[in-house]
C-alpha positions as YAML, in Angstrom:
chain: A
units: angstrom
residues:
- id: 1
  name: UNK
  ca: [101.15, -89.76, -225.81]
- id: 2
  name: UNK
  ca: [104.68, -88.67, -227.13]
- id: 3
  name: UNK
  ca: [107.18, -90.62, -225.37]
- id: 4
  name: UNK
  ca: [110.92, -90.28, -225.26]
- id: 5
  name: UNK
  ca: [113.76, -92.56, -224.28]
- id: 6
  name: UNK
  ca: [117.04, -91.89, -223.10]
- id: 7
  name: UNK
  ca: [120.27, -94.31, -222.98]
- id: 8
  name: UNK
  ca: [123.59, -94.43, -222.95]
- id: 9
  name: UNK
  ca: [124.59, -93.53, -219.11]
- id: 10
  name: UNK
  ca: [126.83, -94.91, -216.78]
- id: 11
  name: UNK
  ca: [130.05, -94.82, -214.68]
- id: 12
  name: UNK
  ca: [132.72, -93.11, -216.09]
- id: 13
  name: UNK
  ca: [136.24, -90.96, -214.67]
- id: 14
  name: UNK
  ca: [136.73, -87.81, -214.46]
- id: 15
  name: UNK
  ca: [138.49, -86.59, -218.12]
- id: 16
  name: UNK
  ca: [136.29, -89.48, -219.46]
- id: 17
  name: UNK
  ca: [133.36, -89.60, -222.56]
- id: 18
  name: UNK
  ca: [129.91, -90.92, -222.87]
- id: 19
  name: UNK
  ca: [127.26, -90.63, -225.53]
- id: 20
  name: UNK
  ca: [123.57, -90.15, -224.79]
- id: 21
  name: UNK
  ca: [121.04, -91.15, -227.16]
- id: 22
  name: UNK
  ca: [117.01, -90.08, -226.50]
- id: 23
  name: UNK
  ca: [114.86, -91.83, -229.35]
- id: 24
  name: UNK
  ca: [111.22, -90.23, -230.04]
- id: 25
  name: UNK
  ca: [107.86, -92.25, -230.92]
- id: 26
  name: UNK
  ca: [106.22, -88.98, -232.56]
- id: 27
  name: UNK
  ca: [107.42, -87.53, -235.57]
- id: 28
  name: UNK
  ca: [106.43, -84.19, -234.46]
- id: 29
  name: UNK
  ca: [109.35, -84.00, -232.48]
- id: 30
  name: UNK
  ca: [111.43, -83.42, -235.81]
- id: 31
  name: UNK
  ca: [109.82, -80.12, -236.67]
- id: 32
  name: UNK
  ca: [110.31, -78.76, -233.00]
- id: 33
  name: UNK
  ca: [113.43, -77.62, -230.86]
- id: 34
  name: UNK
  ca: [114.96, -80.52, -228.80]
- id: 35
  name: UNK
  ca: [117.00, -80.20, -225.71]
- id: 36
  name: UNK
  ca: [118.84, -82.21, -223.20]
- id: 37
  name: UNK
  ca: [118.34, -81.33, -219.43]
- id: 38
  name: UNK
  ca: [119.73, -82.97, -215.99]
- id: 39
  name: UNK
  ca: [119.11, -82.76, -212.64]
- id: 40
  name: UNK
  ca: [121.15, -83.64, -209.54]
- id: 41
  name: UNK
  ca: [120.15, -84.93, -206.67]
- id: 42
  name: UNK
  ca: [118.57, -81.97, -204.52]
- id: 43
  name: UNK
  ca: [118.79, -79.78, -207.72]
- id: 44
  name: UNK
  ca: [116.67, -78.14, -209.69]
- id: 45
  name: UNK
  ca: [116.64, -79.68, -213.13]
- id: 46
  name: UNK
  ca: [118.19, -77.51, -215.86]
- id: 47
  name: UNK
  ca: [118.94, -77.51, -219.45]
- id: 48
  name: UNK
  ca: [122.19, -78.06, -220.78]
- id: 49
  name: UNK
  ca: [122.10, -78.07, -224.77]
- id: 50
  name: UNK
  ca: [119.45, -77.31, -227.19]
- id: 51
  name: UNK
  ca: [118.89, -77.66, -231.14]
- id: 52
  name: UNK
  ca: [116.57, -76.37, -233.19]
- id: 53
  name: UNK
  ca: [115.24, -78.25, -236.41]
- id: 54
  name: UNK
  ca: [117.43, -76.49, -238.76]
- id: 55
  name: UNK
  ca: [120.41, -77.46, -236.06]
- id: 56
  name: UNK
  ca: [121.45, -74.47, -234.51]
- id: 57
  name: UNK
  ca: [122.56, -75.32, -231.13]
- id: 58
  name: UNK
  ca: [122.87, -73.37, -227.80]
- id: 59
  name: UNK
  ca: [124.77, -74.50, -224.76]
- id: 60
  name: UNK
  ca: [125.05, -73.47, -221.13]
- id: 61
  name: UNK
  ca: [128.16, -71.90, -219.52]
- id: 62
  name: UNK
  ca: [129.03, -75.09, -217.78]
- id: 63
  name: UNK
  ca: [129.22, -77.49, -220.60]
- id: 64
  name: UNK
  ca: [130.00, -75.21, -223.68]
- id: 65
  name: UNK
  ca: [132.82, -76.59, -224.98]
- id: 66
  name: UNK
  ca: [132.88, -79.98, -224.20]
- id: 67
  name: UNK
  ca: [129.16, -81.21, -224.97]
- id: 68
  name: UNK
  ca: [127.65, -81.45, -228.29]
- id: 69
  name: UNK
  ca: [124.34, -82.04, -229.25]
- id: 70
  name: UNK
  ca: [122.87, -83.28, -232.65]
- id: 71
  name: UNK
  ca: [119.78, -84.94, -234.38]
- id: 72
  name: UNK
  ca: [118.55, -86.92, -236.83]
- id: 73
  name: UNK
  ca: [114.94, -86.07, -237.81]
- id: 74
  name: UNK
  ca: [114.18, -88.93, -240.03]
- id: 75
  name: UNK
  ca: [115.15, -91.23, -237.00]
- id: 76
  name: UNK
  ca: [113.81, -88.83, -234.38]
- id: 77
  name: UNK
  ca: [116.92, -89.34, -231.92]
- id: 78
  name: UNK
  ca: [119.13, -86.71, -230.40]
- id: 79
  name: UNK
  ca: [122.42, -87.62, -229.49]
- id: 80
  name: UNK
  ca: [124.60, -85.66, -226.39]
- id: 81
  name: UNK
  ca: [128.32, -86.63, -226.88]
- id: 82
  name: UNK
  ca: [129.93, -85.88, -223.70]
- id: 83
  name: UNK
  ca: [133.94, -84.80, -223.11]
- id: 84
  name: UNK
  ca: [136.07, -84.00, -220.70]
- id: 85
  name: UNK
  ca: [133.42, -85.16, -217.86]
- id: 86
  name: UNK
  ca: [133.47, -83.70, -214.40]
- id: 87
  name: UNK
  ca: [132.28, -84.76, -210.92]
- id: 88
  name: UNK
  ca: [130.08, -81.69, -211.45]
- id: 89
  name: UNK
  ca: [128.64, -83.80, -214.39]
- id: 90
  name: UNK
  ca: [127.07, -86.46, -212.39]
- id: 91
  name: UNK
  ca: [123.15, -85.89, -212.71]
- id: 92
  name: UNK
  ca: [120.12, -87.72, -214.63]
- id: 93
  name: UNK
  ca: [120.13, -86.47, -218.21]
- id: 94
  name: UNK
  ca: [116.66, -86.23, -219.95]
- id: 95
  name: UNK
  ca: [115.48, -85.05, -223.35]
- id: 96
  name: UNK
  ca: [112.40, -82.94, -224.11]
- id: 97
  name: UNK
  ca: [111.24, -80.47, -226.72]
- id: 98
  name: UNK
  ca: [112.45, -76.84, -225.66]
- id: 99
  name: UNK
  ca: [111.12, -75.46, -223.61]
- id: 100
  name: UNK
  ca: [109.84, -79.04, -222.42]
- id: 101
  name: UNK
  ca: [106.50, -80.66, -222.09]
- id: 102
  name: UNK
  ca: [106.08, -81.98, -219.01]
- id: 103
  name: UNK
  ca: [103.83, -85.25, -220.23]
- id: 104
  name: UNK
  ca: [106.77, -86.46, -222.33]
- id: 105
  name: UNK
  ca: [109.33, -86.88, -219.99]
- id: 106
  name: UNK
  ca: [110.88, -89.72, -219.51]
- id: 107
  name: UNK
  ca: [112.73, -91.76, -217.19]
- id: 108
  name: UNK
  ca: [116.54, -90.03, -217.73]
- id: 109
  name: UNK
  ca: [119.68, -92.03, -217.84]
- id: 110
  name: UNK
  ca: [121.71, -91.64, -215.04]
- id: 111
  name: UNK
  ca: [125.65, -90.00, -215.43]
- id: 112
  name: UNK
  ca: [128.03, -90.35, -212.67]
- id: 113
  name: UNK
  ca: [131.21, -88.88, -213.05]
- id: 114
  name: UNK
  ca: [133.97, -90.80, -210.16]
- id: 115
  name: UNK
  ca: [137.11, -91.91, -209.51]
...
């Protein structure tokens, strides 16, 4: 069973930063496209950034420009540094292979974006 982990949320402002880190316990995950998704309460859960093994990366409308995804294949972890937060922001953040495999979700870190 491939499982994934996912840190580094919290309470921050609006304008503010946070870095999310997902760690992987299969080293399959290095070969494969990763991708960090959140969901909001009552929402659908969607993805936000991907990157593919040779790290080419692929954002949605909403974040382009102030999230960036990377990885490390020889540690397995993919990283989400996160500018220029909104209220909009404020979701559970999980990381998956793209497009995502539902046995190796995890339990998301939670983001909340408040004044």
């Amino acid at each position: 069973q491939v499982q994934l982990v996912e840190s580094g949320g919290g309470l921050v402002q609006p304008g503010g930063s946070l870095r999310l880190s997902c760690v992987g316990s299969d080293s399959i995950f290095s070969d494969r496209t990763m991708a960090w998704y959140r969901q909001a309460p009552g929402k659908q859960r969607l993805r936000v950034a991907t990157i593919t093994s040779r790290g080419e990366t692929m954002y949605s409308e909403s974040v382009k420009g102030r999230f960036t995804i990377s990885r490390d294949n020889a540690k397995i972890t993919v990283d989400l540094q996160m500018n220029n937060l909104k209220p909009e922001d404020t979701a559970v953040y999980y990381c998956n292979v793209s497009p995502p495999y539902a046995p190796s979700w995890g339990q998301g870190t939670q983001v909340t974006v408040s004044s």
